[in-house]
Backbone bond lengths (Angstrom), bond angles and torsions (degrees), N, CA, C in turn:
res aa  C-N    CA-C-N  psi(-1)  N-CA   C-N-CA  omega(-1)  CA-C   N-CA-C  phi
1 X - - - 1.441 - - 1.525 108.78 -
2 X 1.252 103.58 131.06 1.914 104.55 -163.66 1.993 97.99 -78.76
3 X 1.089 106.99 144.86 1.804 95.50 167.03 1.371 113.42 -99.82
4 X 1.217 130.36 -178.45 1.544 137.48 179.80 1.206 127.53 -49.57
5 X 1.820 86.49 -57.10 1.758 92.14 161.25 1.679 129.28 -53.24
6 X 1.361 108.12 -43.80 1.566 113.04 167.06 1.486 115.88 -37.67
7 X 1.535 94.74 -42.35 1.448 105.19 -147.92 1.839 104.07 -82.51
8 X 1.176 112.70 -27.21 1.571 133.98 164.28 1.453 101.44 -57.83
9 X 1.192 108.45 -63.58 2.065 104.94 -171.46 1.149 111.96 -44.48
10 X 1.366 109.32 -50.83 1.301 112.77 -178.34 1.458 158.87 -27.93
11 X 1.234 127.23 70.12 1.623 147.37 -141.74 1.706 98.12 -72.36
12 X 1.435 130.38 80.13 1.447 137.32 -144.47 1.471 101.86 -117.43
13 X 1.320 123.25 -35.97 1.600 145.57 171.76 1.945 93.94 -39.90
14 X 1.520 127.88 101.54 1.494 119.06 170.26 1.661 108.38 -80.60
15 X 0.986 151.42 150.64 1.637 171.73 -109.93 1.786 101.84 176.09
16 X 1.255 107.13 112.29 1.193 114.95 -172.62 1.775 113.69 -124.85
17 X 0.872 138.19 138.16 1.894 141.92 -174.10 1.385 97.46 -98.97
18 X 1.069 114.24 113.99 1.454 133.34 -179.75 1.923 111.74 -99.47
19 X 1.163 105.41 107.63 1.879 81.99 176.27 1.963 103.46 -85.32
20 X 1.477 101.17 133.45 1.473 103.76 144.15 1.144 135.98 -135.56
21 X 1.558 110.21 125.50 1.735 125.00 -173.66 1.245 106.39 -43.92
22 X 0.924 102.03 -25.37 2.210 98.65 -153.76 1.091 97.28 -88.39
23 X 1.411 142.22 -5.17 1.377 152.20 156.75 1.618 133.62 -99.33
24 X 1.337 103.27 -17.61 1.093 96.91 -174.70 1.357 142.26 93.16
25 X 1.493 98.98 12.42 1.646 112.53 -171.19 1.704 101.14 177.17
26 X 1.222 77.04 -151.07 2.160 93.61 -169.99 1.267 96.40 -116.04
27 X 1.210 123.58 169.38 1.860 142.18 173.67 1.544 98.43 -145.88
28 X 1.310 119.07 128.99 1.434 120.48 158.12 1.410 119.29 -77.84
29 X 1.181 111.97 141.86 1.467 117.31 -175.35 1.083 120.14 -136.92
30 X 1.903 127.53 114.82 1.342 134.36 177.68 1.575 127.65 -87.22
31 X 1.468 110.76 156.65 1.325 86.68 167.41 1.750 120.24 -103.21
32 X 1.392 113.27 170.06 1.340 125.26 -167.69 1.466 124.57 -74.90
33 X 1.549 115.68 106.34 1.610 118.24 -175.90 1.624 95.94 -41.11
34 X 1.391 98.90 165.93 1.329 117.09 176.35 1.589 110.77 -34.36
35 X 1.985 95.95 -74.92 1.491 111.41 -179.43 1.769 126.69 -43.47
36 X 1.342 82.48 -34.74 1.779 86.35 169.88 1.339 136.45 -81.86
37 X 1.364 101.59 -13.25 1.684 116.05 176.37 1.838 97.65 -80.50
38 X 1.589 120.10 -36.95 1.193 125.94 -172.63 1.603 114.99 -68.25
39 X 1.742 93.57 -30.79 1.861 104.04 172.83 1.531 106.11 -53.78
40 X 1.840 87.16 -48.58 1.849 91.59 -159.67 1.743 108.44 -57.93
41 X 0.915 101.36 -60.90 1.569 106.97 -178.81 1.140 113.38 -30.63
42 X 1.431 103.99 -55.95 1.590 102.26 -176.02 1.093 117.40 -56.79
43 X 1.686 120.15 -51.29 1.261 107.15 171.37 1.472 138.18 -39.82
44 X 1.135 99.16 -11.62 1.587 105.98 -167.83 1.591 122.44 -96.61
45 X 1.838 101.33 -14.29 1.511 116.39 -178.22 1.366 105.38 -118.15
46 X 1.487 96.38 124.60 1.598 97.08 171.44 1.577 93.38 -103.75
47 X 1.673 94.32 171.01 1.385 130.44 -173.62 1.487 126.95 -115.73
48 X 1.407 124.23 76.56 1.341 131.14 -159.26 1.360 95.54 -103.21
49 X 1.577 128.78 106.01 1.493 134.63 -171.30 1.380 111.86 32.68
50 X 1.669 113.64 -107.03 1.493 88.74 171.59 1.382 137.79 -123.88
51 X 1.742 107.86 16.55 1.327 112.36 138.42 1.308 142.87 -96.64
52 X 1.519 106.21 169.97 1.441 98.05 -170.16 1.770 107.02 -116.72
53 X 1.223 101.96 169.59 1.687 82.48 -159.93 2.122 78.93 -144.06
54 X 1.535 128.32 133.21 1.536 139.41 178.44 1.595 98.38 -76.28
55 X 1.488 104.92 110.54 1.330 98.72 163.07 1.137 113.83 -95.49
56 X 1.441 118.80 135.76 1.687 113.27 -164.52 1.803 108.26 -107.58
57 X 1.597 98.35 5.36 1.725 86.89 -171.75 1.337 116.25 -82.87
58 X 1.162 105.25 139.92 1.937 124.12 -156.66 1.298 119.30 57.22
59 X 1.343 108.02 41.61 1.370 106.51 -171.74 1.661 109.41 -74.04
60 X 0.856 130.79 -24.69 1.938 146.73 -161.97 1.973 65.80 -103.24
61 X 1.028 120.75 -136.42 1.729 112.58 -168.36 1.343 127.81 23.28
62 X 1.275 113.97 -48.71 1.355 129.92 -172.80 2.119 106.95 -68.22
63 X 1.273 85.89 -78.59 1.263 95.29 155.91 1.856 148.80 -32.53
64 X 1.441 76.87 -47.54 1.801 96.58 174.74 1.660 102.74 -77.49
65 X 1.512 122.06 -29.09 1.105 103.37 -179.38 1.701 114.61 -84.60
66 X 1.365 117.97 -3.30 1.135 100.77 -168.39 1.805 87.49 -104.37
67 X 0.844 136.72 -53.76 1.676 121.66 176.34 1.556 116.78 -70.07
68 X 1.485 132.89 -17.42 1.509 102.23 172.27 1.590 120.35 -73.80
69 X 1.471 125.44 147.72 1.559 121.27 -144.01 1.676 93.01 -154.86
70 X 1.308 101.80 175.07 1.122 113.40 167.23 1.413 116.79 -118.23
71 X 1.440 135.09 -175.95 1.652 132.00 -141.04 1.830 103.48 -68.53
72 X 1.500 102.57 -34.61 1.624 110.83 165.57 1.580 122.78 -71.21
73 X 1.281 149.11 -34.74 0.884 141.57 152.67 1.174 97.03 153.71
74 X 1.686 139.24 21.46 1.642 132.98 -149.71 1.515 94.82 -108.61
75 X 1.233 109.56 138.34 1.898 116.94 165.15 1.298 119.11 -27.92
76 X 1.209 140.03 107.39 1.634 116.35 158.55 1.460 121.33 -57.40
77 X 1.739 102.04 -29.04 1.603 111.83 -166.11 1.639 120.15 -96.53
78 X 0.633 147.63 -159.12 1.276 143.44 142.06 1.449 113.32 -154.89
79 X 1.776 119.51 150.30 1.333 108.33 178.14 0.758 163.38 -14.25
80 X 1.725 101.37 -36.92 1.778 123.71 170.51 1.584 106.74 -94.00
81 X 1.309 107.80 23.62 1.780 108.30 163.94 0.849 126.58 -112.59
82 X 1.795 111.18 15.48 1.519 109.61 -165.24 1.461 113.82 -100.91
83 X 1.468 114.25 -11.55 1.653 113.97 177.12 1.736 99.06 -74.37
84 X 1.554 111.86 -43.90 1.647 113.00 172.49 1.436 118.09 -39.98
85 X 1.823 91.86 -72.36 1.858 81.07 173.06 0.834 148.73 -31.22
86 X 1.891 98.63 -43.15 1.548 102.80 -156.36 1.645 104.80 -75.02
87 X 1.398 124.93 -5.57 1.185 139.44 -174.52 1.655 100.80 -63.43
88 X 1.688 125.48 -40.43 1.472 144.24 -171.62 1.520 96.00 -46.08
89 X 1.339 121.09 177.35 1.573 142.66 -176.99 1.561 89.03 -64.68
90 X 0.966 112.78 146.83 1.771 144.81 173.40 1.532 104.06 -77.72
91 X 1.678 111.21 -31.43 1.475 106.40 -164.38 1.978 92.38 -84.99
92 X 1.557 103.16 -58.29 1.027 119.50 179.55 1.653 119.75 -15.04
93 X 1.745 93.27 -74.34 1.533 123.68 166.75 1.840 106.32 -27.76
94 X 0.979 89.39 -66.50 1.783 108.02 -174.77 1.631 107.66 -56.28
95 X 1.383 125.15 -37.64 1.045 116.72 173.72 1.308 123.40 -41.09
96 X 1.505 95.98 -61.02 1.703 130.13 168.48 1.384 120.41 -26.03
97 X 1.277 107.80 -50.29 1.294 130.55 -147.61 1.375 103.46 -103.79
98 X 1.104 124.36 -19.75 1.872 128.03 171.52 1.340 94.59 -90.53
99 X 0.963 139.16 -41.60 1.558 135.15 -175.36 1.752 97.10 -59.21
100 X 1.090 108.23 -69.79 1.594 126.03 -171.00 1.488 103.34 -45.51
101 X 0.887 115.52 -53.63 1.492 120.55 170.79 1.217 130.44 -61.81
102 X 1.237 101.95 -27.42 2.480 110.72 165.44 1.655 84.46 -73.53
103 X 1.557 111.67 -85.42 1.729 99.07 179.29 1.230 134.14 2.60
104 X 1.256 108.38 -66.04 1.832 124.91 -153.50 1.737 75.09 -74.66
105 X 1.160 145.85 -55.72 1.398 150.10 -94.73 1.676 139.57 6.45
106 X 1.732 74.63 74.28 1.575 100.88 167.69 1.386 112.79 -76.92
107 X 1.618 132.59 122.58 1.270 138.38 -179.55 1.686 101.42 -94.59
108 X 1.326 99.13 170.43 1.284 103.64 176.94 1.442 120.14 -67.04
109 X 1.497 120.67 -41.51 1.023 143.63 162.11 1.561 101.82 -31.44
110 X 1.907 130.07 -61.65 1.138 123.11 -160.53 1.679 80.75 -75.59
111 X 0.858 150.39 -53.54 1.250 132.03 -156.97 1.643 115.21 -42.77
112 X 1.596 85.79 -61.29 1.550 93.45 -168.15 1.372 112.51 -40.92
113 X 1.721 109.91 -69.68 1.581 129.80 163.62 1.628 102.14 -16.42
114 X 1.116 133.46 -51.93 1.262 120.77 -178.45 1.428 113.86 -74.93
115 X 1.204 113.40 -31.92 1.839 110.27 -173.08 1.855 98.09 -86.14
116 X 1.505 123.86 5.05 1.164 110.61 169.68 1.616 112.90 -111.14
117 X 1.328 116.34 -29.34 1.413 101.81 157.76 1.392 118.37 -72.41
């Protein structure tokens, strides 16, 4: 039975090498601690009284900035890079962003669930 402390050490985040053509190289790509998958989401649902409605703009941006990394697991991007990015190749982005999404373990199911609220 693992204890707390175990469970703290624990380096659980997988780091994956992505090639993309449309750039010219590789990008490392992590997946998303708990808390950060909970940021992302949120970001993505707004709250209009008492429905909620998926805003999807920069959604591949959004994302890509918080899992593309370097060989340790650190951001390349940061928040205020995501209107820039999202400007990058669409295919590129997407590469990113299917990887990031097995990582985090986003199912299809969470997807959908999000494109229906």
């Amino acid at each position: 039975m693992l204890t707390k402390d175990q469970i703290f050490e624990i380096k659980d985040q997988q780091i994956e090498l992505v090639d993309i053509p449309e750039w010219g190289g590789q990008v490392y790509v992590r997946g998303m601690s708990g808390s950060e998958r909970d940021s992302f989401e949120a970001s993505v649902i707004e709250l209009r009284g008492s429905t909620q409605k998926v805003n999807l703009q920069n959604v591949r941006a959004k994302l890509v900035s918080l899992t593309a990394c370097d060989e340790e697991g650190n951001r390349l991007f940061s928040d205020s890079d995501v209107v820039e990015l999202g400007k990058k190749s669409a295919t590129a982005l997407q590469r990113i962003f299917d990887v990031a999404q097995k990582l985090s373990g986003f199912s299809k199911e969470d997807i959908s669930l999000l494109e229906k609220n």
